[in-house]
C-alpha positions as CSV (number, residue, x, y, z in Angstrom):
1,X,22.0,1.3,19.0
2,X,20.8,-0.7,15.9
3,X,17.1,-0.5,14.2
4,X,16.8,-4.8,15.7
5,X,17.4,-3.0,19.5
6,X,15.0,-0.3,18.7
7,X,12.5,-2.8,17.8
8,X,13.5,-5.0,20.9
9,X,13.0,-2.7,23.3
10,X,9.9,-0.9,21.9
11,X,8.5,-4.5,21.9
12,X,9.5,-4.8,25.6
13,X,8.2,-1.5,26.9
14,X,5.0,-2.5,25.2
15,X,4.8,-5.6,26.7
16,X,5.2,-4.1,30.6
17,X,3.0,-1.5,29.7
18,X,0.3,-3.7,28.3
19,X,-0.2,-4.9,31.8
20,X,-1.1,-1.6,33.1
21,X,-4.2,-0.6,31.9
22,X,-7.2,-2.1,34.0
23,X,-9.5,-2.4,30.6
24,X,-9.0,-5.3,28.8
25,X,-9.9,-3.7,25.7
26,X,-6.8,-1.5,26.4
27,X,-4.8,-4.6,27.3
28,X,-5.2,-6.9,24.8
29,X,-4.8,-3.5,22.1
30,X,-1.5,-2.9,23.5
31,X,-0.7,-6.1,24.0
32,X,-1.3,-6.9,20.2
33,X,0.9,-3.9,19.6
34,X,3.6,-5.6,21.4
35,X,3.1,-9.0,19.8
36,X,3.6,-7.3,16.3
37,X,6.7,-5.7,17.6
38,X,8.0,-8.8,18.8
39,X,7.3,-10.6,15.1
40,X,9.4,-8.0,13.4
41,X,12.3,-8.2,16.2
42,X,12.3,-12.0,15.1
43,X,12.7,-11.4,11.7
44,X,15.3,-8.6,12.0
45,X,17.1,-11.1,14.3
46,X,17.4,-12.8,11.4
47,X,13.9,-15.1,11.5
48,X,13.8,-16.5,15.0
49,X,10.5,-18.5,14.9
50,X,9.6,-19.6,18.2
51,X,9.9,-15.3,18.6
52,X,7.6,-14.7,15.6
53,X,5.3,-18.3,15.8
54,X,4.8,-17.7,19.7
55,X,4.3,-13.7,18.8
56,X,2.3,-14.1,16.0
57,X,-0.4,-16.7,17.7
58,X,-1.2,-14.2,20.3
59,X,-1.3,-11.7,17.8
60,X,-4.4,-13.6,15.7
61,X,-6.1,-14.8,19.9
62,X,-6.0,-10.4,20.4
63,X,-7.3,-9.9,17.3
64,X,-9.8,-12.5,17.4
65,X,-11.0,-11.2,21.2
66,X,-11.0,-7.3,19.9
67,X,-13.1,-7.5,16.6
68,X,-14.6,-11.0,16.4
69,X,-15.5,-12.0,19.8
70,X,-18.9,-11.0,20.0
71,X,-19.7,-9.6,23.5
72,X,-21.5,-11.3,25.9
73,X,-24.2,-9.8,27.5
């Protein structure tokens, strides 16, 4: 197994495990984790964009939701 697989399929278990947590703080945290996984898979893969664009707009909406969204109360 090559560093790209490694990537691939941390990305992936991130991804299904994202959708465990019940907190969407947690969620969208490990989700983000995923996402940034998923942009360096593309680029190892030798610069996939719809991988890295697709990745790397849900990357800035979970960063925007976890530190800019203000919370509503």
């Amino acid at each position: 197994m090559d560093t790209t697989e490694i990537f691939g399929y941390l990305a992936m278990t991130f991804l299904v495990v994202s959708f465990l947590p019940t907190q969407v703080r947690k969620v969208r945290m490990i989700n983000l984790v995923a996402c940034a996984l998923f942009i360096v898979y593309g680029v190892l893969l030798g610069f996939k964009w719809p991988l890295i664009i697709s990745n790397a707009v849900v990357c800035l909406i979970q960063i925007y939701h976890l530190f800019f969204l203000k919370k509503r109360g």
